[in-house]
C-alpha positions as CSV (number, residue, x, y, z in Angstrom):
1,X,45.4,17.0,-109.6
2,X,42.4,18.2,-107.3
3,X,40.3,20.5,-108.3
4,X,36.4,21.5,-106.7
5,X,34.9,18.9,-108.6
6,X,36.7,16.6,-106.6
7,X,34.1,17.4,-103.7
8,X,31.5,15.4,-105.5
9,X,33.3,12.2,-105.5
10,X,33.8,12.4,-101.2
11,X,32.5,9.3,-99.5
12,X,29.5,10.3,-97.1
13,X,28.6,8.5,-94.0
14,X,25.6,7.3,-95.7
15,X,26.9,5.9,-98.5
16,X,30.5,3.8,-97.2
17,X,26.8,2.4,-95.0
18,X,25.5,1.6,-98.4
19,X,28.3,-0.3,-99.4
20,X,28.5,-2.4,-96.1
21,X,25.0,-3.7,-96.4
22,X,26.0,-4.6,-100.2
23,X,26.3,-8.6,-100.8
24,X,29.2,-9.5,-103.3
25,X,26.5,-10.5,-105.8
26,X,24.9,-6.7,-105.4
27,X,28.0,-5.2,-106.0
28,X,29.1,-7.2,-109.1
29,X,25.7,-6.1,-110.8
30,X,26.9,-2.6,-110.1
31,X,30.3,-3.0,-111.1
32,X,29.2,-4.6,-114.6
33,X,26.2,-3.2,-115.1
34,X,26.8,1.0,-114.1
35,X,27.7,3.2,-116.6
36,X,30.6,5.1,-117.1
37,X,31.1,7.5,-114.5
38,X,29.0,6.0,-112.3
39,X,29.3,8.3,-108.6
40,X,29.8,4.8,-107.2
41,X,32.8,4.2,-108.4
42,X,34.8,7.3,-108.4
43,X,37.0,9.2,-105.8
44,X,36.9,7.8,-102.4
45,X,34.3,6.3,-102.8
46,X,35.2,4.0,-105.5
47,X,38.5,3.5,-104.0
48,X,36.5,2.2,-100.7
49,X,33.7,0.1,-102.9
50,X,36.7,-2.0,-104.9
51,X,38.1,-2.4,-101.3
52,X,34.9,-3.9,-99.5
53,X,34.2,-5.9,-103.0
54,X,37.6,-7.5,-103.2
55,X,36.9,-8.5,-98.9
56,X,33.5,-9.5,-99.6
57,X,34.2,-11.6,-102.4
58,X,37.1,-13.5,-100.4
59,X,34.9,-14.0,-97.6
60,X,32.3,-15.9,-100.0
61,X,34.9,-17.9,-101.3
62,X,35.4,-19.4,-104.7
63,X,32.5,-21.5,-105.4
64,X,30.2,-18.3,-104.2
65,X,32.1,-15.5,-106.2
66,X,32.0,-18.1,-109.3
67,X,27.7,-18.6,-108.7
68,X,27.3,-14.9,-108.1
69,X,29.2,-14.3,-112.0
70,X,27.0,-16.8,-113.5
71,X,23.9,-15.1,-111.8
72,X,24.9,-11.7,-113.1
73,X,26.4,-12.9,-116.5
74,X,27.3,-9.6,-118.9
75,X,24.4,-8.6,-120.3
76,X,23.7,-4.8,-120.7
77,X,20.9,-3.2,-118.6
């Protein structure tokens, strides 16, 4: 269901730039680190985030994606 609140969560130019200059390790921090709701990760915009996160992370392979977790690990912020 749409509604007018749905306007918020419309990916501008300015951020889908954002999230192209993101590294995978960047985004992970984001991703497990954001709170709930985060703008980031909602409407389009989340939608194209997961997207570009899921590409980036194939293109660092493995061994990368598995050195970017251990950097991050799950602590809260």
């Amino acid at each position: 269901m749409s509604g007018a609140g749905d306007r918020e969560y419309v990916m501008d130019d300015a951020t889908k730039d954002r999230i192209d200059a993101m590294g995978y390790e960047e985004m992970l921090r984001l991703w497990r680190n954001a709170a709930v709701g985060h703008p980031m990760f909602m409407g389009d915009t989340g939608s194209y985030f997961s997207k570009r996160m899921a590409e980036k992370r194939d293109e660092a392979g493995d061994g990368a994606a598995v050195s970017a977790s251990k950097s991050v690990g799950w602590d809260s912020q």
